[in-house]
C-alpha positions in Angstrom: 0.0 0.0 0.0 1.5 3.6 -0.7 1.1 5.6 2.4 2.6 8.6 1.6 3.7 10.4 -1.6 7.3 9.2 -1.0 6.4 6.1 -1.7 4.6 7.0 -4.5 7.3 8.5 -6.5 9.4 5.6 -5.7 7.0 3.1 -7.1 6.8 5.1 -10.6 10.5 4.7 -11.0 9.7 0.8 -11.6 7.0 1.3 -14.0 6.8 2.4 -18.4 7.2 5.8 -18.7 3.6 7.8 -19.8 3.3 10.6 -22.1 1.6 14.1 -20.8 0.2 16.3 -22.7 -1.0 20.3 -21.6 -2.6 22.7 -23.6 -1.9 26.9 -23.2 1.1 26.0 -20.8 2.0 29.5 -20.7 2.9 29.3 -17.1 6.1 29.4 -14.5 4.6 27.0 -12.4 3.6 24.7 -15.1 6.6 24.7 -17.1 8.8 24.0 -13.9 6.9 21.4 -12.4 6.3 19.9 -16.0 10.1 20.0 -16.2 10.6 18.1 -12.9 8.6 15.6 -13.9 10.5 15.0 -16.7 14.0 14.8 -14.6 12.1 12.8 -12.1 11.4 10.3 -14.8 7.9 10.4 -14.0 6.6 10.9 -17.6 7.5 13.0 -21.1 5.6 16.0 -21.4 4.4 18.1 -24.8 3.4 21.6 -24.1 1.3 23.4 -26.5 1.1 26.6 -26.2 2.9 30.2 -27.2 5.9 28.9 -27.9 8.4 31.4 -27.4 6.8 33.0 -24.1 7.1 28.8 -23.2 11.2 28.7 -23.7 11.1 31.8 -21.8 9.5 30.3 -19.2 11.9 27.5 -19.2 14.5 30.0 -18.8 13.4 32.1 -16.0 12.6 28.3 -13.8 16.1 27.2 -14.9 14.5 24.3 -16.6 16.1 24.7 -20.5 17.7 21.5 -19.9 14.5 19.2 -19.5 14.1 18.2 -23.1 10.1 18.9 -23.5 8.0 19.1 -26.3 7.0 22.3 -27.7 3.9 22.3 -30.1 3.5 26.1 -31.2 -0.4 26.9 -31.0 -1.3 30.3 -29.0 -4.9 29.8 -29.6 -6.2 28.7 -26.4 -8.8 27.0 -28.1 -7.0 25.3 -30.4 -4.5 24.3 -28.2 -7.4 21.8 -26.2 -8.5 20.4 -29.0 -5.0 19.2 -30.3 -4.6 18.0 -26.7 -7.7 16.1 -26.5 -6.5 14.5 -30.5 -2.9 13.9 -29.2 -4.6 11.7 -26.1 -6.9 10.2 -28.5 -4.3 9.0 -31.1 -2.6 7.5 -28.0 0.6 9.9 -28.1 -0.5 11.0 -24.8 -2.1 9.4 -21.9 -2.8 12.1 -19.5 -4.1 15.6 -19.9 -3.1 18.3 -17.7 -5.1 21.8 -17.1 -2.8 24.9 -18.3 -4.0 28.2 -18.4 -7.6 28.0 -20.0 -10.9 27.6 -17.8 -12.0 25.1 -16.6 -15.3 24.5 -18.1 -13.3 25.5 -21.7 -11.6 22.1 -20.5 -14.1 19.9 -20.0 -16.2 20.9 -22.3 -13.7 19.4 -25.1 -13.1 16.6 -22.8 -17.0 15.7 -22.8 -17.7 16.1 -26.6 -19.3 13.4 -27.4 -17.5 12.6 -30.9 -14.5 14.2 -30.3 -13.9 14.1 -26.3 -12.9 11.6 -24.1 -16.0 10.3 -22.7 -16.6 6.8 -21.0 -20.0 7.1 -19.5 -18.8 7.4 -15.8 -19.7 11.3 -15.2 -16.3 13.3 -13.6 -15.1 13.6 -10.5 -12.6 15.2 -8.7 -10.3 13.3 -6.6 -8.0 15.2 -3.8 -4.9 12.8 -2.2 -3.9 14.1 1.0 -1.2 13.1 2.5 -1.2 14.6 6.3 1.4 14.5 9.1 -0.8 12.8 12.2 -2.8 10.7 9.6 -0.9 7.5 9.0 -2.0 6.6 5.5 -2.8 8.5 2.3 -6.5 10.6 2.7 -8.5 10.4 -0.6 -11.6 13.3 -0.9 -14.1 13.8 -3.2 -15.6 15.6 -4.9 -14.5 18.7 -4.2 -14.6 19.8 -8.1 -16.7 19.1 -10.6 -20.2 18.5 -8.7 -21.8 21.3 -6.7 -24.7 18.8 -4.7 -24.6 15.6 -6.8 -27.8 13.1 -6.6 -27.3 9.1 -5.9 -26.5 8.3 -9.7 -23.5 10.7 -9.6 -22.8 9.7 -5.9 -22.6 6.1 -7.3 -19.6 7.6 -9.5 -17.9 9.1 -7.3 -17.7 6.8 -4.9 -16.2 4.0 -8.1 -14.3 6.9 -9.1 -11.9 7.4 -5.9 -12.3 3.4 -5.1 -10.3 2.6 -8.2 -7.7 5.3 -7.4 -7.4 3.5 -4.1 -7.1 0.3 -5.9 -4.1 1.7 -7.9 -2.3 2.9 -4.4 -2.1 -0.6 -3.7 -5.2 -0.5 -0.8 -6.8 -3.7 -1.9 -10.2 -3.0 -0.2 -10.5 0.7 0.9 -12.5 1.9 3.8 -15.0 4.6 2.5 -17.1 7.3 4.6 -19.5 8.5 3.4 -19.2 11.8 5.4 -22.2 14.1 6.9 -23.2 16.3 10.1 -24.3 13.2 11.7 -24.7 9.3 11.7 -28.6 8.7 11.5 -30.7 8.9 8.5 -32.5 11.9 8.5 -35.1 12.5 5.7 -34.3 16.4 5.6 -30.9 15.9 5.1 -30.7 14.6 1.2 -26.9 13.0 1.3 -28.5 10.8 4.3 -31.0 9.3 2.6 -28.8 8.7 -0.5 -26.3 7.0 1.8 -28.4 4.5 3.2 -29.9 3.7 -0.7 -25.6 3.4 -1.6 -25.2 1.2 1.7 -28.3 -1.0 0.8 -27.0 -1.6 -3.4 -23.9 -2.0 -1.4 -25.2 -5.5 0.6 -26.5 -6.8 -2.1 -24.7 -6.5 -5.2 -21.7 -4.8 -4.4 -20.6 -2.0 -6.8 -17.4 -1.6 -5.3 -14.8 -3.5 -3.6 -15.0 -1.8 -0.5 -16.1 -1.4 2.8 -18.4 1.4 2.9 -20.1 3.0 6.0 -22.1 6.1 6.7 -23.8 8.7 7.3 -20.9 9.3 9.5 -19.3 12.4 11.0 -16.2 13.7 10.2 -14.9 12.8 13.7 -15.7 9.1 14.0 -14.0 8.8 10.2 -10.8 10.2 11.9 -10.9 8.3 15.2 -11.3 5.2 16.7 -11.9 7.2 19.8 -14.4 9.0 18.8 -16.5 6.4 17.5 -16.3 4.8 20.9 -17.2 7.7 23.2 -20.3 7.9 20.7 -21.1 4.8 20.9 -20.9 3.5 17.5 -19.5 0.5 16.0 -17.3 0.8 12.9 -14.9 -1.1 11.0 -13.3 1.5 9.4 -13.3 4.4 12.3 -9.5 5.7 12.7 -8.2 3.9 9.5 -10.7 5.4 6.9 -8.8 5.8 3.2 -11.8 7.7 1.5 -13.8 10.5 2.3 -16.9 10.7 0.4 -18.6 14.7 1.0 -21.9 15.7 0.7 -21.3 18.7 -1.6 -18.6 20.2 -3.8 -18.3 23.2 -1.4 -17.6 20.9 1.7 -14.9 18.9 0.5 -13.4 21.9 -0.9 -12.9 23.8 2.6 -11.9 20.7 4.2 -9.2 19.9 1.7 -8.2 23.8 1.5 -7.8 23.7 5.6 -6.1 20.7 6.0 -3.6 22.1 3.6 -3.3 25.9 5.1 -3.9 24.9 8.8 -2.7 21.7 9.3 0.6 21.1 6.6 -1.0 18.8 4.4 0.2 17.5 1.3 -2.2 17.7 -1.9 -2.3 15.9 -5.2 -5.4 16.5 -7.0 -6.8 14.5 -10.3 -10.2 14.1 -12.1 -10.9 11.0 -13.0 -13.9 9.5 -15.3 -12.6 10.2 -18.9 -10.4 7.6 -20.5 -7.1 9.1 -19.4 -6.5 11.0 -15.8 -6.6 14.7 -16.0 -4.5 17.2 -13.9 -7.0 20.3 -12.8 -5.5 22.1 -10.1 -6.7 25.6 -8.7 -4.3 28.5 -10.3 -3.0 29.6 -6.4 -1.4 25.7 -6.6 1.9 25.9 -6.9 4.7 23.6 -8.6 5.3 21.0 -5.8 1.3 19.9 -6.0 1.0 19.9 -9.4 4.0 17.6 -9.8 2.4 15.6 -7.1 -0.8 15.3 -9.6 1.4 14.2 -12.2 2.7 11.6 -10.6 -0.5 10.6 -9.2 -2.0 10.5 -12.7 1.0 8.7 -13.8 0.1 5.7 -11.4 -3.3 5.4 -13.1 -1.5 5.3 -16.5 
C-alpha cells in the first residue's frame, strides 16, 4: 500500500514511462513542475502553447535543460483540442489543465464525438497526505459536482475506489461523510447514503467497505467512535472521504492544507485518461504531485 507520496514517487520509478500532454502551458509554475517531472522520470511531457513566451519560461525556472515538447499553437482553443487529438491518437495518456478555464476544458473533454467520454460522469479526486494521519487521505468531490444526486454519488464513490485500488489499498475503507450518523429525511446526502449502503449489501458496486452517514470525527478516530457509541470497521483507519457537496470537500481539503501542513495531489478521474485540474493559487510541488499521481493510473 502507498502511504505517503514518497512512496509513491518511488513506485513510478519501476513502472513504463507515460506521455503528458498540456494545452496553453503558458505558465512558471507549469513549465517548472512539467520540467521536474520529466527529470524525475515520471513521464514525457508536450506543451502546447505560445511557444516562445514557453522557452522563456523555461528560462526564467532554470528548466532549458528538461528536453520537453513544444507544439507552437497560441490559440487557447485550439491548443485543447490538439490535446484532446494527441490523447486520443494514443501519443498522450494524461491531460493536464494549463492556463484555459475550466469549463473550456471539459467541455472538449466531454464532446461526445471528439472528447474523451466513457459514460462514468467526472469527478474530482483530492490525495492528501497529512502528518498525524498515518495513510494517504482520498476526498471527493470537491470539483466538478456542486450537490450531486445518488446516480452521480454512485460515480464518485467508483471513481476514488479505483484510485485507491491503484495505491495498492486492496479494499479501501469509505465514509460517506455528513453532520451526523442517523438517516434523517431532511438531510438529502442521508437518505442517499443508506440507498448506496443497501445496493452495497447486495450487489456490491465496489470493492469496499463502505459505512455512513458518518461524522467527520468518527472517520478520523477510533476514539471518537467509541465515546459515541458506535460501532465501525473503518473508524481511525478510513482511506476515502466521500462529502456531501462540492463546497464541503473543498474547505476541508483547502484547511487541511493551510492549517494543518498537508500535502495535496489532486486529479479528475472518469474520462479515459487521468486529468490534472489544479486551482491556479497551486503551486509547482502539487502539481508535480498530480502528475505523478496521474502517472500511477497510466
Amino acid at each position: 500500500m502507498i502511504a505517503n507520496f514518497e512512496m509513491m514517487f518511488q513506485a513510478l520509478r519501476d513502472r513504463p514511462r507515460r506521455t503528458l500532454v498540456v494545452p496553453a502551458a503558458e505558465g512558471e509554475s507549469i513549465v517548472q513542475a512539467c520540467a521536474e517531472a520529466h527529470r524525475e522520470g515520471i513521464c514525457d511531457v508536450i506543451l502546447i502553447g505560445a511557444a516562445g513566451k514557453i522557452r522563456a519560461l523555461q528560462e526564467k525556472a532554470g528548466a532549458v535543460d528538461a528536453p520537453l515538447e513544444i507544439v507552437d499553437e497560441p490559440d487557447p482553443d485550439r491548443a485543447v483540442d490538439r490535446a484532446i487529438q494527441l490523447v486520443r491518437s494514443g501519443r498522450a495518456n494524461m491531460l493536464m489543465k494549463g492556463k484555459t478555464d475550466t469549463p473550456q476544458l471539459l467541455k472538449a473533454v466531454l464532446d461526445g464525438e471528439k472528447g474523451l467520454r466513457t459514460g462514468r460522469v467526472l469527478s474530482h479526486v483530492a490525495v492528501m497526505e497529512m502528518p498525524t494521519y498515518p495513510r494517504l487521505m482520498l476526498w471527493s468531490d470537491g470539483g466538478i459536482h456542486i450537490r450531486p444526486e445518488l446516480e452521480k454519488r454512485l460515480d464518485i464513490i467508483r471513481n476514488a475506489v479505483e484510485l485507491a485500488h491503484r495505491l495498492g489499498i486492496a479494499r479501501p475503507n469509505v465514509a460517506l461523510l455528513s453532520a451526523m450518523e442517523k438517516v434523517n429525511p431532511k438531510i438529502e446526502e442521508t437518505v442517499d447514503y443508506e440507498k448506496i449502503l443497501r445496493l452495497q449489501a447486495g450487489e456490491p458496486f465496489v470493492e469496499a467497505t463502505l459505512e455512513g452517514p458518518m461524522g467527520v470525527d468518527v472517520a478520523l478516530s477510533r476514539e471518537s467512535a467509541r465515546i459515541k457509541g458506535i460501532e465501525s470497521a473503518i473508524a481511525g483507519a478510513t482511506d476515502v472521504f466521500i462529502t456531501p457537496e462540492m463546497s464541503c470537500c473543498n474547505v476541508a481539503v483547502k484547511s487541511l492544507i493551510y492549517l494543518a501542513g498537508a500535502k495535496v495531489a489532486g486529479i479528475v478521474l472518469g474520462a479515459s485518461v487521468p486529468i490534472v485540474l489544479l486551482s491556479r493559487s497551486d503551486d509547482a510541488g502539487i502539481k508535480l504531485r498530480s502528475i505523478a499521481l496521474g502517472t500511477i493510473l497510466g
